[in-house]
TIRO-2110 file (N, C-alpha, C; in Angstrom, 1 decimal):
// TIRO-2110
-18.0, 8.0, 0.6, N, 1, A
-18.6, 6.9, 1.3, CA, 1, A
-18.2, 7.0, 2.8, C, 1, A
-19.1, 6.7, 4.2, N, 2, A
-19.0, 6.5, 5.4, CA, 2, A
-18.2, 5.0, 5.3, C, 2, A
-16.9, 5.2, 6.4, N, 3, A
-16.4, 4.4, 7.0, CA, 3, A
-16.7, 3.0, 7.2, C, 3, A
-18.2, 3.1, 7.6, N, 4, A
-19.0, 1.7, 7.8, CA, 4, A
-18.8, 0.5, 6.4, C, 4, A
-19.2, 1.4, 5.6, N, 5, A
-19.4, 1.1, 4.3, CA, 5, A
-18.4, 0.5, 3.1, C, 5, A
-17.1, 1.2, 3.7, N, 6, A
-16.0, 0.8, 3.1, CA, 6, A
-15.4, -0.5, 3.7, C, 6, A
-15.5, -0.8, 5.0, N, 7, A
-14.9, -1.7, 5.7, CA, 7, A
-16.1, -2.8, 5.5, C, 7, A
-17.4, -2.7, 5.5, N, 8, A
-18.5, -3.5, 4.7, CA, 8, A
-17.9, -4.5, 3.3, C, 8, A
-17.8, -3.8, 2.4, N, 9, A
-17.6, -3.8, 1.0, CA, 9, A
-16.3, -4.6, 1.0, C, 9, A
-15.5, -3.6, 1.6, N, 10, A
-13.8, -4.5, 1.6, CA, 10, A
-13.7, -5.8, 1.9, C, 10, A
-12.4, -6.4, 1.5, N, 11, A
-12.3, -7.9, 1.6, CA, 11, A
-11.0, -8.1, 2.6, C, 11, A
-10.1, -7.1, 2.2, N, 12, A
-9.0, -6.8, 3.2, CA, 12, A
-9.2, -5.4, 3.6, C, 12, A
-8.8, -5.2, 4.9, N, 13, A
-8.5, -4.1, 5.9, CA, 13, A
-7.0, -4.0, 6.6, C, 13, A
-6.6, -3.3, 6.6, N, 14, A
-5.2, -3.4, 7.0, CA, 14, A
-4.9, -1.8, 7.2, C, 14, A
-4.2, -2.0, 8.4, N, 15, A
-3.9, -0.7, 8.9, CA, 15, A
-2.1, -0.8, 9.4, C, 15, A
-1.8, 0.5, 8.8, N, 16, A
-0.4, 0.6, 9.9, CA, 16, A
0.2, 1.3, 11.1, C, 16, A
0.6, 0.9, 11.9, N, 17, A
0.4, 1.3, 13.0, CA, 17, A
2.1, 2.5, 13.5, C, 17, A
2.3, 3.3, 13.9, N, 18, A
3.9, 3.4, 13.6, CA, 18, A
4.3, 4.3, 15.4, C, 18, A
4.4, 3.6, 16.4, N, 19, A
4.7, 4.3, 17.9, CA, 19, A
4.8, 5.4, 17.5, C, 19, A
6.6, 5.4, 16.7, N, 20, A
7.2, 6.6, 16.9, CA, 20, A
7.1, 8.1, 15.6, C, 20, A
6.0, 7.7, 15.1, N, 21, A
5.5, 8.7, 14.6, CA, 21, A
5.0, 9.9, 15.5, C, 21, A
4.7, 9.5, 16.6, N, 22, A
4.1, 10.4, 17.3, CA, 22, A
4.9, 10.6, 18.7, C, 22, A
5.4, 9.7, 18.8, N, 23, A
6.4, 9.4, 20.3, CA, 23, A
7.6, 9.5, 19.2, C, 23, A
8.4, 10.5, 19.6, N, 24, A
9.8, 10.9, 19.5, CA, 24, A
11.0, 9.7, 20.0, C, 24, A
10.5, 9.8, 21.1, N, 25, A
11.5, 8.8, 22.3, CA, 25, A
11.3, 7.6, 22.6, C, 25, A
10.4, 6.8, 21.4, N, 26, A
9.8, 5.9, 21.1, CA, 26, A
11.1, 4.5, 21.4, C, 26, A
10.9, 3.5, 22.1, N, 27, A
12.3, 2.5, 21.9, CA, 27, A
11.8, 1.7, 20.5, C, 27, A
10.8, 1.9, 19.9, N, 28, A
11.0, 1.0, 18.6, CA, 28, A
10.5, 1.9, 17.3, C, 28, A
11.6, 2.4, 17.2, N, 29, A
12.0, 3.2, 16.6, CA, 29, A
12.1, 3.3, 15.2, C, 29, A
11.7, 3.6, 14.1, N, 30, A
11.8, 2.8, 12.7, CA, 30, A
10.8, 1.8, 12.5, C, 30, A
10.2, 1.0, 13.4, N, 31, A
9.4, 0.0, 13.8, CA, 31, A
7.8, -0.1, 13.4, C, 31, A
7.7, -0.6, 12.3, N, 32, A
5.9, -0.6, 12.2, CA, 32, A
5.0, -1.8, 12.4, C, 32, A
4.1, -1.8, 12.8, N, 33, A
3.1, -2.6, 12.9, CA, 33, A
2.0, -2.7, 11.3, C, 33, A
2.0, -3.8, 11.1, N, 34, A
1.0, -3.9, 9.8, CA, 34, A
-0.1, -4.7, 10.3, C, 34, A
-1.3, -4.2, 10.6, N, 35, A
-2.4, -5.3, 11.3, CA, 35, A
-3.5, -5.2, 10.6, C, 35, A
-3.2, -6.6, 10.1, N, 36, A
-4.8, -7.1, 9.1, CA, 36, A
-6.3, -7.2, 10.1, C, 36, A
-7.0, -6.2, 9.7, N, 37, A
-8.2, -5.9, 10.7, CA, 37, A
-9.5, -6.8, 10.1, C, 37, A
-9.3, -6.9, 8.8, N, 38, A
-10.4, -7.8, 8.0, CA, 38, A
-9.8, -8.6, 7.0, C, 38, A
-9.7, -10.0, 6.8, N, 39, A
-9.7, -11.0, 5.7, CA, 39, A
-10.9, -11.7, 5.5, C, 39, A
-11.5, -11.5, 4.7, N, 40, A
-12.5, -12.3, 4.3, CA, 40, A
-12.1, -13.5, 4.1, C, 40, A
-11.3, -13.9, 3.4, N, 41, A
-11.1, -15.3, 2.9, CA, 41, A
-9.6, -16.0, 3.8, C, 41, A
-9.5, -15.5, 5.0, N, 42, A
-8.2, -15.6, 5.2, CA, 42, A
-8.3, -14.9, 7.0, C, 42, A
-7.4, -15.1, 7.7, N, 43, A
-7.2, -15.0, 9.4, CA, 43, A
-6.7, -14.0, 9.2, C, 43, A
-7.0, -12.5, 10.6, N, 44, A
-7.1, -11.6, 10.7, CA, 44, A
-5.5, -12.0, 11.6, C, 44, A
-4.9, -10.6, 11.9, N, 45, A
-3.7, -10.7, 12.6, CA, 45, A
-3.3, -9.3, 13.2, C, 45, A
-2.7, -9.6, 14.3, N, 46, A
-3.1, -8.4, 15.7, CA, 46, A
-1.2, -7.5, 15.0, C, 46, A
-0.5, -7.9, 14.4, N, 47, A
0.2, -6.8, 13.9, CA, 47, A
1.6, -8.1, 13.3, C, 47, A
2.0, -7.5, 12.2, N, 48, A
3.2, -8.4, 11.3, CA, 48, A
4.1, -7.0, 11.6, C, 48, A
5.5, -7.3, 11.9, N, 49, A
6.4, -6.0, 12.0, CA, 49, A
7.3, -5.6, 10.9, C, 49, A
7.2, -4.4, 10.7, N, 50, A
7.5, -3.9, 9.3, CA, 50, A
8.8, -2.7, 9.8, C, 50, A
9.6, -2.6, 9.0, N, 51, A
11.1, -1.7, 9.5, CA, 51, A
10.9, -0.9, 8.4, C, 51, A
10.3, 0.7, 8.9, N, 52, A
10.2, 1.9, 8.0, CA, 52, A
11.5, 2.4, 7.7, C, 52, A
11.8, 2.1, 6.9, N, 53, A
12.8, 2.6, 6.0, CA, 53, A
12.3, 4.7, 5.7, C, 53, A
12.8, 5.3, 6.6, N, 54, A
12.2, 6.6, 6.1, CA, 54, A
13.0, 7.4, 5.3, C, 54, A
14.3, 7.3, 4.9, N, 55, A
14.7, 7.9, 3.8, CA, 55, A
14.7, 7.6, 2.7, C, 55, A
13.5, 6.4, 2.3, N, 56, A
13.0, 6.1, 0.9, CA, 56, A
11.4, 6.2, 1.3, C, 56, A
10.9, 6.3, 2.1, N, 57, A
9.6, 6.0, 2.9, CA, 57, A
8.7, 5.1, 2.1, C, 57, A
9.8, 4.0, 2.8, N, 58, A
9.5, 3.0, 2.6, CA, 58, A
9.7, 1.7, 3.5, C, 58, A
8.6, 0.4, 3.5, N, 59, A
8.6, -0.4, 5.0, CA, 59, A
9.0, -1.3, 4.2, C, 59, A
9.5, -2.4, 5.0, N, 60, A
10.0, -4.0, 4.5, CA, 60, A
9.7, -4.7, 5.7, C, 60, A
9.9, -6.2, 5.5, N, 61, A
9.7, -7.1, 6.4, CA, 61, A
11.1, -6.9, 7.6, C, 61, A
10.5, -7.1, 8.5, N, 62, A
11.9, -6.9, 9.8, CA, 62, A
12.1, -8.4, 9.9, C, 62, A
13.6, -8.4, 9.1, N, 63, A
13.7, -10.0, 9.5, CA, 63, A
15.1, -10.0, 10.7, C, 63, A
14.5, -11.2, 11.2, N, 64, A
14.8, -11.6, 12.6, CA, 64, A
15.9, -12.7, 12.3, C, 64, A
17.0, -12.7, 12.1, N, 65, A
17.9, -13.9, 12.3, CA, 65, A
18.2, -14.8, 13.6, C, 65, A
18.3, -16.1, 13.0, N, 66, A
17.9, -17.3, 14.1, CA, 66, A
18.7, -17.3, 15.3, C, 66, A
20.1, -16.5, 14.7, N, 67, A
21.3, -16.7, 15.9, CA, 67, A
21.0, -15.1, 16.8, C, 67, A
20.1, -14.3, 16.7, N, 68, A
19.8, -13.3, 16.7, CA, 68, A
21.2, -12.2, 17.3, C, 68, A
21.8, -12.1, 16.1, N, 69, A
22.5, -11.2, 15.8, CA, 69, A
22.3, -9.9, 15.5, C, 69, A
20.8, -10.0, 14.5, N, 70, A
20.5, -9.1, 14.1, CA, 70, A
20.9, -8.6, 12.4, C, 70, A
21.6, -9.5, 12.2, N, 71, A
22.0, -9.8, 10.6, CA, 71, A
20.8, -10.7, 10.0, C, 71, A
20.6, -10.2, 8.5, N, 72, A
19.5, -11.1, 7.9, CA, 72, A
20.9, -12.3, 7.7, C, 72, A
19.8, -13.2, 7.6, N, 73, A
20.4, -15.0, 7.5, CA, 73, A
21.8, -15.3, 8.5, C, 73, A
21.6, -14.7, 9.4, N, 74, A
22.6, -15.3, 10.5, CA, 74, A
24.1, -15.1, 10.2, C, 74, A
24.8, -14.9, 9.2, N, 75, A
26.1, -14.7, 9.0, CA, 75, A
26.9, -13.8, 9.9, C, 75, A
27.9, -13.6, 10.1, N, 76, A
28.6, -12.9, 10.6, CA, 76, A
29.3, -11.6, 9.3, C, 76, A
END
């Protein structure tokens, strides 16, 4: 199937984005973009940030702690 056609058909589209796949010297580094290009039933979004986990290759949510420490849930 052409391109056109699949993105036609689909209900979601979602693409991931990753700088430093291709930029070495990338400052976000591990860092992915996940950007929903089509929701049919639901709001599109210019990128959600995902932390590539590459020695499971694997992404998760990059969570941001309030006291921004950089620790999930703010603890020390």
């Amino acid at each position: 199937r052409e391109s056109g056609s699949l993105e036609q058909d689909a209900d979601i589209v979602m693409f991931i984005h990753r700088p430093d796949a291709l930029e070495k010297d990338s400052p976000k580094a591990n860092i992915a973009e996940l950007i929903v290009a089509k929701h049919r039933n639901g709001p599109t979004h210019p990128g959600i940030e995902l932390v590539f986990m590459n020695n499971l290759a694997r992404f998760e949510n990059a969570v941001r702690s309030p006291a921004g420490n950089g620790k999930e849930g703010g603890h020390s």
